[in-house]
C-alpha positions as CSV (number, residue, x, y, z in Angstrom):
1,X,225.6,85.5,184.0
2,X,222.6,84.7,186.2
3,X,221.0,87.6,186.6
4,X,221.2,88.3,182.7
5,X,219.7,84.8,182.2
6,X,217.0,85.5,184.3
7,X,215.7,88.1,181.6
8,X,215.1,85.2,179.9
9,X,212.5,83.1,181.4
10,X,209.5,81.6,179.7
11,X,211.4,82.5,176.6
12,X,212.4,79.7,173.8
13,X,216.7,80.6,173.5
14,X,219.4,79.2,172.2
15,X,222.4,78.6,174.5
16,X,225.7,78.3,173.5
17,X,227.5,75.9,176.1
18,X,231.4,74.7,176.4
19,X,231.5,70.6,176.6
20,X,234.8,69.6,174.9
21,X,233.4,71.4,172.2
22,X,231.1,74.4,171.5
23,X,227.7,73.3,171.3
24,X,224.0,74.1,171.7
25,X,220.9,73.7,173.5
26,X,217.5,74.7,172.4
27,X,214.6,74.9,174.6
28,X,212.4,77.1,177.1
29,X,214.4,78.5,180.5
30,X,212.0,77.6,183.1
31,X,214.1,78.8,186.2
32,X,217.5,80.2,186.9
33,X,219.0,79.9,190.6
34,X,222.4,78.8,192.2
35,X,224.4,79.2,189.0
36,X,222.2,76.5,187.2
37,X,219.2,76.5,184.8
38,X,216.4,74.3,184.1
39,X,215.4,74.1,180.7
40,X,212.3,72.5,178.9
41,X,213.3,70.9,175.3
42,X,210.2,70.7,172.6
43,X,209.8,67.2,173.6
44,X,208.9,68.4,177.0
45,X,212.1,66.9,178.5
46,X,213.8,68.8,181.2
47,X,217.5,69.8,181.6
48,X,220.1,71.7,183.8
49,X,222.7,73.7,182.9
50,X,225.6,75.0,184.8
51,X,225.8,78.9,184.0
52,X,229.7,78.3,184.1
53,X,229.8,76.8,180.5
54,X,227.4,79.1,179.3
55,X,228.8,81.3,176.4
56,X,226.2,83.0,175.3
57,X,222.2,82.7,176.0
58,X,220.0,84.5,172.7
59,X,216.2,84.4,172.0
60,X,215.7,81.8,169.4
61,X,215.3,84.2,165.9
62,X,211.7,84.2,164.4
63,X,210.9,85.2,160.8
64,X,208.8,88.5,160.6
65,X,205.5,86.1,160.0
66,X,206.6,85.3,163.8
67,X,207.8,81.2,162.7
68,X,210.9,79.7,163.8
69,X,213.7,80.3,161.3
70,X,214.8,77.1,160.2
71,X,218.3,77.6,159.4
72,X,219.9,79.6,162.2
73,X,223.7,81.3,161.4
74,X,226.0,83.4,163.5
């Protein structure tokens, strides 16, 4: 899972995560290294993540105008 979540760097994803319950983080991946990875939130907060609980990593969807979607379903 590293490696492919290094592809996202400097990139504004979604990541699915595994905490009791299946649930989301949004923000910037600023680095990826030793099976963690920091994040940046909008509110310029930073976070780690362990890459075990990550499900799934995906570039947060833009509408063709290049705006965040607001409503985002999978």
């Amino acid at each position: 899972m590293e490696s492919f979540a290094k592809q996202f760097i400097g990139k504004e994803c979604l990541i699915y995560i595994m905490s009791g319950s299946l649930s989301n983080v949004t923000g910037t991946i600023k680095e990826v290294q030793d099976g963690g990875m920091l994040i940046e939130g909008s509110d310029k907060q930073l976070q780690v993540i362990n890459l075990d609980y990550v499900t799934r990593i995906m570039e947060y969807p833009r509408n063709k105008k290049g705006k965040k979607k607001s409503l985002v379903l999978d």
